[in-house]
N, C-alpha and C positions, 0 to 999 in steps of 0.2 A: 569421625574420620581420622586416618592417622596419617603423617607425613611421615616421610621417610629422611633419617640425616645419615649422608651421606660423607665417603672420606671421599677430598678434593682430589682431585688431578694435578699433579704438579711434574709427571714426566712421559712421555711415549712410552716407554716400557715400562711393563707389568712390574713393579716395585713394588718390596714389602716395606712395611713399618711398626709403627708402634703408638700403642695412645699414650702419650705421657701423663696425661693427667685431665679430670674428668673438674670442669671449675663448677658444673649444679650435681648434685645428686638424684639417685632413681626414683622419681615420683616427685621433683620440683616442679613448681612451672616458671616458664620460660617465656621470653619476649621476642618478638621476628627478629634476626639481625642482633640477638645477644651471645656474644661470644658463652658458647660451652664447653668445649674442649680443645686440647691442643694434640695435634698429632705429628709423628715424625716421622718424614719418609726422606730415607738416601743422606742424613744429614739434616736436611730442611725440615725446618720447626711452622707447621701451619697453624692458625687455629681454624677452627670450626664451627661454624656460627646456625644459629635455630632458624630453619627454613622458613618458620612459623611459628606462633603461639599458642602456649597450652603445655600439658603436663609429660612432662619427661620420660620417656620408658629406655633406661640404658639396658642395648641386647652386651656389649661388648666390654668388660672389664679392663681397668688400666694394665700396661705392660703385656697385653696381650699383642699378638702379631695383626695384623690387618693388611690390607690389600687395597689398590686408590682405587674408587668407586665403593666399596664394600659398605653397605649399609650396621651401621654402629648402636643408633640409635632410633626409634619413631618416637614423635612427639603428636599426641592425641588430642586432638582442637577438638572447639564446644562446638 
């Protein structure tokens, strides 16, 4: 099954941002609730934390633009 990780919500409007940096790499695994990445929307520095456990599949590279909600990454549990 795969989970989907998602960029947070952090304002009523449709705000772009950016990943600054990605803290596991593509095909780690990861623990529920372990911080993975940080994103930054409008100024605000979020992190972003594994909805779940299991192996990492990043869809979105760092420094790339994103959008809050925009799915970034799934993480594919046993």
């Amino acid at each position: 099954m795969e989970v989907e990780v998602k960029v947070p919500v952090v304002s009523k409007d449709d705000k772009k941002g950016v990943i600054n940096q990605w803290y596991k790499n593509d095909g780690d695994v990861v623990k529920e609730g372990e911080e993975i990445a940080e994103v930054m929307i409008e100024k605000v520095t979020v992190t972003v934390k594994a909805p779940a456990s299991g192996k990492l599949k990043i869809l979105v590279p760092e420094n790339e633009e994103i959008s809050q909600g925009q799915v970034i990454a799934v993480i594919e549990t046993e």
